[in-house]
C-alpha positions in Angstrom: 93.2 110.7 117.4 94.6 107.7 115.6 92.1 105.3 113.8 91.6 102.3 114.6 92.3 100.0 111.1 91.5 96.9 112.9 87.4 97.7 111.7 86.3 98.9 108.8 83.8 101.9 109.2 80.1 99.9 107.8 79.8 102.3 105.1 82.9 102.1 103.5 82.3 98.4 103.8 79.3 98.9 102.2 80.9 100.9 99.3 83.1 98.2 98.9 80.7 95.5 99.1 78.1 97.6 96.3 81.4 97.9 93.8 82.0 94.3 94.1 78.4 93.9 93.3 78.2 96.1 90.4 81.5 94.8 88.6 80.2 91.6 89.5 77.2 91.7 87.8 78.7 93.1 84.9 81.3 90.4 84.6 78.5 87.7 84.7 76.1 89.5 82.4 78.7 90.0 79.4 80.5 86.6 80.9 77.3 84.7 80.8 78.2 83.3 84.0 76.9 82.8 87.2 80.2 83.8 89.4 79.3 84.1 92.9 80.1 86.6 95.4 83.7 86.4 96.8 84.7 86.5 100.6 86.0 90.5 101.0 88.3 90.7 104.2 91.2 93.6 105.2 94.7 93.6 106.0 95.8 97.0 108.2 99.4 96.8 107.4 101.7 96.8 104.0 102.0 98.6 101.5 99.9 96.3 98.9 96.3 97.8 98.2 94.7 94.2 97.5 95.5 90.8 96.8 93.3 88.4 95.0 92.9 84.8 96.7 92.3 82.8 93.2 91.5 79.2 94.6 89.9 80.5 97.9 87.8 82.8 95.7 88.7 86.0 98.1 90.0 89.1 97.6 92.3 91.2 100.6 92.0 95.0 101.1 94.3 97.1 103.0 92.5 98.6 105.6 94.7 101.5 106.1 95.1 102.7 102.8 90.6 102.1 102.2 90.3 104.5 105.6 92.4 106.8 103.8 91.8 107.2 100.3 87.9 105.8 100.8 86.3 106.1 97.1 89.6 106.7 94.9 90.6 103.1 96.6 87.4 101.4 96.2 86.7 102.6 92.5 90.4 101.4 91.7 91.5 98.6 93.7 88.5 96.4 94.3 87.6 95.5 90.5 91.6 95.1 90.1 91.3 92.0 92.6 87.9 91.3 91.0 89.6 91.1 87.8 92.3 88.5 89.1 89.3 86.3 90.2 87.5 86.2 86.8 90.4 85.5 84.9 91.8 82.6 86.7 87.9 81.2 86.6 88.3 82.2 82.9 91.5 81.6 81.5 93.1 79.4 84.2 97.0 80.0 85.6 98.1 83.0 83.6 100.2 86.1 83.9 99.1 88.0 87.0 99.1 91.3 85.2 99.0 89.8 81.3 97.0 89.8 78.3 93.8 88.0 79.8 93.6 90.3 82.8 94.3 93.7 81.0 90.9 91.9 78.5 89.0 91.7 81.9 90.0 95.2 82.9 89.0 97.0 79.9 86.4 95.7 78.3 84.6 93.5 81.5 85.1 96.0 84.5 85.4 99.1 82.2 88.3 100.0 83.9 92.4 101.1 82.7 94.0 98.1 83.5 96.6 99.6 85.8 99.3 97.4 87.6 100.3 99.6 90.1 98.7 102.2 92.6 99.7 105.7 94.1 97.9 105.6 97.1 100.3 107.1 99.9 100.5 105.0 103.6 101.1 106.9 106.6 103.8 105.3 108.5 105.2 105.2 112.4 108.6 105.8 112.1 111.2 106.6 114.3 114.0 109.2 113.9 117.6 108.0 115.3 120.9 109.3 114.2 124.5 109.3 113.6 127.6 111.4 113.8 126.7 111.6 110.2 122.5 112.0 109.0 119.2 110.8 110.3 117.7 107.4 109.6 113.9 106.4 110.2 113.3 103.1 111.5 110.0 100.8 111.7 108.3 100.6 115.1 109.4 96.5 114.7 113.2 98.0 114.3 112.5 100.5 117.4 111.2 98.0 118.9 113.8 95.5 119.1 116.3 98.7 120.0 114.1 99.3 123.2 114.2 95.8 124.2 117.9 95.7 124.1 117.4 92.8 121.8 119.8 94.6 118.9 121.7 97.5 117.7 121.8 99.2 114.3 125.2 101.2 113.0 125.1 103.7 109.9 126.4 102.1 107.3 128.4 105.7 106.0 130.2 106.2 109.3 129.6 103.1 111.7 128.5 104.8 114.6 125.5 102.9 116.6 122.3 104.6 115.9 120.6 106.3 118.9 117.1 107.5 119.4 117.0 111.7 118.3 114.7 112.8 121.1 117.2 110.8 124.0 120.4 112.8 122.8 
């Protein structure tokens, strides 16, 4: 049974709430500020974890990848985006990944301040080949395919590609 990324489960959106909270609340105590809490809301496609909404005060999740990885994702990506937030309020217009948010990271959030993630996305694909290897298309490429709407060719041997399981 396929799950259904379009709703969070509550209690994962709970997790992700009482992280916010805690990092929050740490920020402010050693910050002396009174930063309120941001709006939280999910994406279920991509393959970015979270994205940080600096003027709208807002931070993205990716739905799929928080059903998926659960705890790892929270402890990881949600004070990341946190960490954008506080140091636009802080430091204004800076280097997305620069001096004044790797400060945030390590000594605010407590946290390595690591650009990137390694959190694997399951994806539909489709198999279609050639006279000369497979290929795996998107469900949006497939898609269009079906609906007679375009074609695709191999780029090694220029046949048109054609759907494995109708062969």
């Amino acid at each position: 049974m396929q799950q259904d990324y379009k709703r969070i489960p509550i209690y994962l959106h709970n997790q992700v709430l009482a992280c916010l909270r805690t990092h929050l609340t740490q920020a402010n105590n050693i910050l002396n500020s009174h930063y309120k809490e941001p709006k939280v809301s999910y994406k279920p496609k991509g393959s970015v974890a979270g994205c940080a909404f600096l003027t709208r005060w807002e931070i993205q999740l990716n739905s799929i990848m928080l059903c998926e990885n659960g705890e790892k994702f929270i402890a990881e990506v949600v004070p990341h985006e946190l960490a954008h937030l506080i140091t636009y309020q802080n430091f204004g217009k800076v280097k997305p990944h620069g001096k004044e948010w790797q400060y945030v990271m390590s000594e605010i959030m407590k946290k390595e301040p690591k650009v990137t993630h390694n959190f694997q996305i399951k994806r539909n694909e489709y198999v279609y080949i050639c006279n000369c290897q497979e290929h795996y298309l998107s469900p949006i490429r497939h898609n269009k395919i079906r609906k007679n709407k375009t074609s695709y060719q191999c780029r090694k041997c220029g046949t048109i590609l054609k759907l494995k399981n109708c062969i």
